[in-house]
N, C-alpha and C positions, 0 to 999 in steps of 0.2 A: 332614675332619680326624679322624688316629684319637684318640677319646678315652682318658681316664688308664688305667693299665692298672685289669684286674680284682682287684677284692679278694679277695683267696685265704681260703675259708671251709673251714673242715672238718666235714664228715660228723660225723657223730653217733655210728656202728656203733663195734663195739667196735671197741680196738684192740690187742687181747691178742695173742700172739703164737702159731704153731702150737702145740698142745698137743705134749708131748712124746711122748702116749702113741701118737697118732694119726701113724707117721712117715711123712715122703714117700717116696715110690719113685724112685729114681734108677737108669736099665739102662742100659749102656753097649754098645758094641761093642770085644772084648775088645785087637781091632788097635788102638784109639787109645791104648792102654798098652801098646802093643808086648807082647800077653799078661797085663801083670801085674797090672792092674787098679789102680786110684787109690792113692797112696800112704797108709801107718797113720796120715799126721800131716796128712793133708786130710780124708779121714772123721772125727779127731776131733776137728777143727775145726765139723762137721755132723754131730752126737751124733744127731740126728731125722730124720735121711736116711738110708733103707736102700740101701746100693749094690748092684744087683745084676748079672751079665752076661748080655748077652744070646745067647741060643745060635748064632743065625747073623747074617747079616748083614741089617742093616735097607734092607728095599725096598718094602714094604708101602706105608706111608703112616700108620699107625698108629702111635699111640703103647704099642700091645701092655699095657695096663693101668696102665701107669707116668704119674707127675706131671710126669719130666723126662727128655730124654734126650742121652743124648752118643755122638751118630755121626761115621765118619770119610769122609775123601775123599781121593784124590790126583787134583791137577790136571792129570798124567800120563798116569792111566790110563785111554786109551779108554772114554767113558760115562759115568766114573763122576758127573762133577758132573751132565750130563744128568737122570742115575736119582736123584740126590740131590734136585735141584731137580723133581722130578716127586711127590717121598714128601713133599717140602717145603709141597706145593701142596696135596696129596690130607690131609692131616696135620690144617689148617686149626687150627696150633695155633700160640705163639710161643714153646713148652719145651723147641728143640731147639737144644744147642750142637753145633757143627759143627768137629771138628779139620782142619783142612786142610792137608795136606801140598803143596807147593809154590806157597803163597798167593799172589796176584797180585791189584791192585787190581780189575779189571775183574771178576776171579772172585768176588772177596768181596762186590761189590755187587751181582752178580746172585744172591747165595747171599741174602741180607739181603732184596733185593726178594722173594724167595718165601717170604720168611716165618721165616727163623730167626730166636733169639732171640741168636746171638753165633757171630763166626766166630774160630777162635783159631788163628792160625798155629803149626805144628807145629815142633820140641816145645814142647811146652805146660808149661810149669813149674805149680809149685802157685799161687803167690801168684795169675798171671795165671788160670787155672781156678775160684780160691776169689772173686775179686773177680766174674767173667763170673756165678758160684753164685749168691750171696747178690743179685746181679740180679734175675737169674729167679726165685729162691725168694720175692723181695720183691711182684714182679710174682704169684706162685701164693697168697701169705696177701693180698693184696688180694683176690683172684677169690673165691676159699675163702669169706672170712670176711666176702663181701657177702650178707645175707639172699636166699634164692633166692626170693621170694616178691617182689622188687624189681629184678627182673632186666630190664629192658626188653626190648618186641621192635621192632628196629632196620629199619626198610623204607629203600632207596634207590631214588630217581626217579632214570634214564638217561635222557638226551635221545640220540632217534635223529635226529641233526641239531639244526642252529639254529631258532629260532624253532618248536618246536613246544608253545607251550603247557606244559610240565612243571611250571616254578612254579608257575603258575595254579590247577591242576589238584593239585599237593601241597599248598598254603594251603588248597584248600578242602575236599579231603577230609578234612585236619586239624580244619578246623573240625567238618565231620560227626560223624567221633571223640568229639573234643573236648565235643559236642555243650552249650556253655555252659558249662562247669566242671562239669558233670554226670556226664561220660561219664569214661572213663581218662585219667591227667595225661600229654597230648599236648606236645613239643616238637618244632620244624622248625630243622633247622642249616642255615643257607644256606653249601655248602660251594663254592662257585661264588665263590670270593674274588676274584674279577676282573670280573666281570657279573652278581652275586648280586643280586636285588631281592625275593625272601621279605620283609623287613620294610614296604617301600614296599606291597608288595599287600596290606598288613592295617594299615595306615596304622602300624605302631610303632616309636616315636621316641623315642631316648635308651636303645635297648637294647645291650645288651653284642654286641660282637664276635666274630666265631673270632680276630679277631687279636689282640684281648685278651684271650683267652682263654689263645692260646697264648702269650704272653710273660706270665702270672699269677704272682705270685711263690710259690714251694712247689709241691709234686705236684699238675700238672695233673687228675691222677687223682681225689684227693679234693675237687675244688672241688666244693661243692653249686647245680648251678645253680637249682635252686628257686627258691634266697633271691635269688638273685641277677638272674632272669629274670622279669618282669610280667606277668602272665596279661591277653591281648586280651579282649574281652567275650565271644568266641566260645571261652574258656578255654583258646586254644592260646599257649603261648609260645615265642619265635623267638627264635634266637643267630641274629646276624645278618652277612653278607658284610663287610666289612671298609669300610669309609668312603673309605680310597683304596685304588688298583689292588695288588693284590698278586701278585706273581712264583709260578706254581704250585709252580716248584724250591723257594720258600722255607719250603711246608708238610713237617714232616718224617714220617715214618711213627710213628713212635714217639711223636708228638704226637696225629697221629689217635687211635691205639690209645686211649692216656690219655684224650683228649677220649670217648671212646666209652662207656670203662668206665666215667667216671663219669656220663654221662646215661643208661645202662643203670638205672645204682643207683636214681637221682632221677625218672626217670619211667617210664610204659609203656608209650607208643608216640615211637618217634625217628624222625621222616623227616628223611631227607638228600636235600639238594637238590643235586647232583654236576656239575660239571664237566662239558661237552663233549668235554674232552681227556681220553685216557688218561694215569694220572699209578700210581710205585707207588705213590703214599697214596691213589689213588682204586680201587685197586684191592685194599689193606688192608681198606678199607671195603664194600668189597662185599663182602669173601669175607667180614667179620663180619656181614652183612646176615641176617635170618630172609626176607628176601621181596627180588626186584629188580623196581620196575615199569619198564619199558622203554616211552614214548611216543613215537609217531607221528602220522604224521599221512597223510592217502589221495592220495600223489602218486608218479609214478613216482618221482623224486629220494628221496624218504623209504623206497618200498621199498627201494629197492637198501641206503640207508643204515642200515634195520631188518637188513636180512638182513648184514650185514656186521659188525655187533654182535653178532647172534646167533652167529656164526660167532666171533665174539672170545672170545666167552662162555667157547665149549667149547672153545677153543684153552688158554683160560687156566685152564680145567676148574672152571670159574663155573658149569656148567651141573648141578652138584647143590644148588643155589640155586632155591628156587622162585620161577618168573618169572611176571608179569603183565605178558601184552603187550598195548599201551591205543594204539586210533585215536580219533586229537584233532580235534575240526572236523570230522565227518565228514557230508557231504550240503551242504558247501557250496557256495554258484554262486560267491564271488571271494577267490582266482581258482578255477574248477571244479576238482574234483577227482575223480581216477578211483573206480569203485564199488570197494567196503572187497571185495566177495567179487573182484573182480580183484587188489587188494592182497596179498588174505589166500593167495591163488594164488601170487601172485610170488614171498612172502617162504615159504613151504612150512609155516605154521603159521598156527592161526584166532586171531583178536582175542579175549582174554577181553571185555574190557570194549569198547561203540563209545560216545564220545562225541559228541553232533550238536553240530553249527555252530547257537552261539549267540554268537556274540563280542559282541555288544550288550547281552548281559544281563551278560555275564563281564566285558566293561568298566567297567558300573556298579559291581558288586561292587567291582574293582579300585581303578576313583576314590573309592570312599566306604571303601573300606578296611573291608568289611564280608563276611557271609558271605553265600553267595548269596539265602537265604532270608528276608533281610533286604532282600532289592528285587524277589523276586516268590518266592511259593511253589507247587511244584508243578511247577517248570517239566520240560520233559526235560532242561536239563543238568543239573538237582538231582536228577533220579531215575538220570541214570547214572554221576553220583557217590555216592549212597548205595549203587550196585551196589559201586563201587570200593571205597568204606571198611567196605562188611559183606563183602567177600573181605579186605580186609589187617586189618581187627578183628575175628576169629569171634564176639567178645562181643557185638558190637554187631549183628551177622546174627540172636542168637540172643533179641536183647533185641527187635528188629522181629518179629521171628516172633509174638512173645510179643503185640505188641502187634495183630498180625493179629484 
């Protein structure tokens, strides 16, 4: 049963507005004003946005030094959404509105999936352009005027295939992190809102939801989940999969987003626990990712399925995303499994991290809802998870070194 919704807490950070002296940069392409650039009665409606033009036509992917941008497309013209939705991708921003001249629904949701932050069918009146503005500018003084010393760094677990170990394996390196409330304030989002078990493997119960999350009342954005999430003994705290089945159509992108930006603020490590399926929210989430570990496991079935992700990766130009790619189980007899260096052959790239086959000590953990060093120390699955959490923590690589 899901429980009552989340109580919507606000942040603490200021909440002044942009300064006026410090104005945003706004660069347009000169075609989506048919030459003339923004009307005198929409800029002074945005007295702290500097509008400027841009000299040629945006292909890059960049946002050429500006806060926001306004490019065009015709649905007509040979490529053009192709090259848009490729700057869309490479861009890795959500500050770009998009005029589209011959809009069609199909076209706008794949414009939206790549990342813009508004599609406005052409022409574009003021009122419609100043409401799409004051959006995005809302979205840029949230980012802005989050301390950047409270920025989280965001890793997502890929499951390559079913059943390989990932939650497991993200619970406890958390804990490692985490290291008892000691280490940096660790949080795990079980976004696998269909088969998500993050909270059952650390036994925690009665914690908040993504689904309550995402129906909170007021800006998902500001919720503090600090106050709102109960730190395990092993100091990691979990937003947890949803209590009954949830529709992955029913996650929206823009809910991620907001869900993201504010555990960025509130913590400083955020593992996502992702979905089997490809979804566009799950792939919002990755391209905001600082790291993607990608697990497997040492069987033919799994390579082909590693190698077929990776290949996703770079189709969806994921692959400027630093990856850790993790063999789970490996050296086990049931059922046996091929050796990791044939694996690591099949799939055309070498395993960072190999995990050995312990499931009997990973099961204890599991049922006691505990971190693994809590039911034997030392073991090798605990030394090639300390590998794992000192490559996705560099703090915590540098605090072991220290301890050498």
């Amino acid at each position: 049963m899901i429980r009552s919704p989340l109580k919507f807490i606000r942040s603490t950070r200021s909440e002044e507005p942009l300064a006026q002296s410090a104005a945003v940069r706004l660069m347009y392409e000169p075609v989506a004003f048919n030459g003339r650039g923004p009307s005198e009665s929409l800029q002074a409606q945005f007295p702290h946005v500097a509008f400027d033009a841009m000299g040629n036509e945006w292909t890059s992917g960049s946002v050429q030094g500006s806060d926001v941008l306004i490019v065009y497309a015709d649905v007509a013209a040979p490529g053009a959404v192709d090259r848009l939705c490729a700057g869309l991708r490479q861009t890795r921003t959500d500050r770009v509105i998009v005029f589209l001249s011959g809009a069609d629904v199909e076209t706008t949701r794949r414009i939206l999936r790549e990342g813009a932050a508004d599609v406005l069918p052409t022409p574009v009146g003021d009122p419609a352009l100043a409401v799409s503005l004051e959006r995005v500018l809302s979205r840029l003084d949230t980012q802005t005027s989050a301390k950047p010393d409270r920025s989280g760094r965001v890793i997502s677990f890929l499951k390559a295939g079913g059943g390989v170990g990932a939650t497991a394996l993200a619970v406890q390196t958390a804990a490692l992190i985490a290291d008892g409330g000691r280490g940096p304030r660790v949080c795990v989002v079980d976004l696998d809102v269909q088969f998500g078990q993050a909270a059952l493997y650390l036994d925690v119960r009665d914690t908040t939801t993504v689904a309550q999350a995402f129906s909170a009342t007021g800006e998902l954005s500001e919720v503090a989940f600090s106050s709102s999430l109960q730190p395990h003994s092993t100091g990691v705290r979990v937003l947890a999969a949803p209590a009954e089945f949830m529709p992955l159509e029913s996650v929206g992108d823009a809910a991620v987003d907001a869900l993201i930006t504010a555990l960025k603020r509130e913590f400083d490590v955020i593992l996502l626990d992702l979905p089997s399926a490809w979804t566009s929210w799950s792939y919002r989430a990755l391209r905001q990712s600082n790291e993607i570990v990608m697990v497997t496991q040492s069987s033919v079935p799994h390579a082909h399925q590693t190698r077929r992700q990776l290949d996703l990766l770079e189709t969806q130009r994921l692959n400027d995303v630093p990856l850790t790619l993790v063999c789970n189980r490996a050296g086990g007899d049931n059922p046996p499994g091929v050796a990791v260096k044939s694996v690591e052959a099949a799939i055309g790239r070498a395993f960072d991290v190999v995990v050995p086959e312990e499931r009997k000590l990973m099961n204890e953990a599991i049922n006691q809802g505990v971190a693994l060093a809590s039911v034997r120390r030392g073991s090798k699955l605990e030394r090639a998870l300390e590998q794992l959490s000192a490559r996705l923590n560099p703090a915590r690589a540098e605090t072991a070194r220290r301890g050498r």
